[in-house]
C-alpha positions in Angstrom: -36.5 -4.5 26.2 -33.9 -1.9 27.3 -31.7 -4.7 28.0 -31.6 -6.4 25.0 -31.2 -3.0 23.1 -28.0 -2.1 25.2 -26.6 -5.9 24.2 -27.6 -5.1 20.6 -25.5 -1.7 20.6 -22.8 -3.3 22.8 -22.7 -6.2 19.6 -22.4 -3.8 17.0 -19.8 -1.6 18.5 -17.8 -4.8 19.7 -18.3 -5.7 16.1 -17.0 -2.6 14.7 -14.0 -2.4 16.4 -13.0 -5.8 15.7 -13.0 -4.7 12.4 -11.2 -1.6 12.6 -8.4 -3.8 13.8 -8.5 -6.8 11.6 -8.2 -4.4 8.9 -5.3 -2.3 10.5 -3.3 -6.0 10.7 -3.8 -7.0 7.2 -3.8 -3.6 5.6 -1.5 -1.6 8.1 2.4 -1.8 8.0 5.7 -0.1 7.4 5.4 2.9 5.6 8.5 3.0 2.9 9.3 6.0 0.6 10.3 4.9 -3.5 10.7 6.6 -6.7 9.6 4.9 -9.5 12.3 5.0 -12.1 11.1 2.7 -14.8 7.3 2.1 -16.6 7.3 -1.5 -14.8 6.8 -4.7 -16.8 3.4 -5.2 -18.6 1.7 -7.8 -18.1 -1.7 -8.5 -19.7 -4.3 -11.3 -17.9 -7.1 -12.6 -18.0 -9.8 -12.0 -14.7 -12.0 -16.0 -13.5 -14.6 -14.4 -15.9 -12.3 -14.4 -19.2 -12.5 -10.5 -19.0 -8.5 -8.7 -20.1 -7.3 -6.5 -17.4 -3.6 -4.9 -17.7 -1.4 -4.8 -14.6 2.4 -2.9 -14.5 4.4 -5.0 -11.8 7.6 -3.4 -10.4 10.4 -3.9 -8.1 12.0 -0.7 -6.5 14.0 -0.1 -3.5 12.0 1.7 -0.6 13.1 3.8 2.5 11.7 4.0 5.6 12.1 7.2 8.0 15.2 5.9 9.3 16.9 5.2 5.7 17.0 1.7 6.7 16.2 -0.2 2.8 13.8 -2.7 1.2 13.3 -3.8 -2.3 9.3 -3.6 -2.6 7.9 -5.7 -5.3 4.2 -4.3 -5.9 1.7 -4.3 -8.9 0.0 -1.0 -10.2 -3.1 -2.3 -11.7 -3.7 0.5 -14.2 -4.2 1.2 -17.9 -0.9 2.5 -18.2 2.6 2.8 -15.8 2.9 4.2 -13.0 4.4 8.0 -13.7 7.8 8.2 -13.7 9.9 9.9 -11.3 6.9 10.0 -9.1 7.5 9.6 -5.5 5.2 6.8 -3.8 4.6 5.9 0.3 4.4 2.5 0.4 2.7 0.3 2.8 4.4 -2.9 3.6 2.9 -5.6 5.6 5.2 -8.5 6.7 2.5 -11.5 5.9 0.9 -9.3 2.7 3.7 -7.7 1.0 2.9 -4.4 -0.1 -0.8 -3.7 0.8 -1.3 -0.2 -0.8 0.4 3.0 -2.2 -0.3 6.9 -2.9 1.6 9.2 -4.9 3.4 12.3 -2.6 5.2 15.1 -3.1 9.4 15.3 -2.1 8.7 17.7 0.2 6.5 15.0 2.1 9.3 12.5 2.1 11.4 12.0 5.7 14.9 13.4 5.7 16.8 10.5 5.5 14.8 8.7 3.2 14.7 11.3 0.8 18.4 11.5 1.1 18.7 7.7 0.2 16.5 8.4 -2.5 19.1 11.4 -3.7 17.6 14.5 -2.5 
């Protein structure tokens, strides 16, 4: 019995940490710094159920720590646009694209991104 409850355990951690790093490769990437500098272009669609769902798509160059630049093509899938002159770190994922983003602050941005972006 204690054997087969230390395989059990063994399993589920196995299985855990497998997931911890499937998701790290499809969600993890680059991190890039924007600034979004327009409301994006509106586009209004329809979800497999026929319910109406409004999503802001963009295309903005990005910075990474270095400076070293990328034109990120994302959607914001919001009621309304993304706030302008808002700074965003961008995840970037070479086989996904952009995989998620979070609103900071300039004083979180690196140096030499922040000077690309004009600060």
């Amino acid at each position: 019995m204690k054997k087969i409850l230390i395989g059990l355990v063994s399993l589920i951690v196995i299985a855990f940490v497998g997931l911890q790093i499937a998701d790290k490769v499809v969600k993890g990437g680059d991190d890039y710094y924007v600034q979004v500098t327009t409301d994006g272009e509106r586009i209004d669609e329809k979800d497999s159920s026929g319910n109406s769902y409004v999503d802001y798509k963009y295309s903005l160059p990005g910075y990474d720590k270095n400076g070293e630049k990328k034109v990120l093509n994302f959607n914001a899938s919001k009621d309304r646009p993304l706030r302008r002159e808002a700074f965003l770190k961008v995840t970037w994922n070479e086989k996904k694209g952009v995989t998620s983003y979070e609103e900071v602050t300039q004083k979180q941005l690196p140096k030499k991104a922040a000077e690309k972006l004009g600060f």
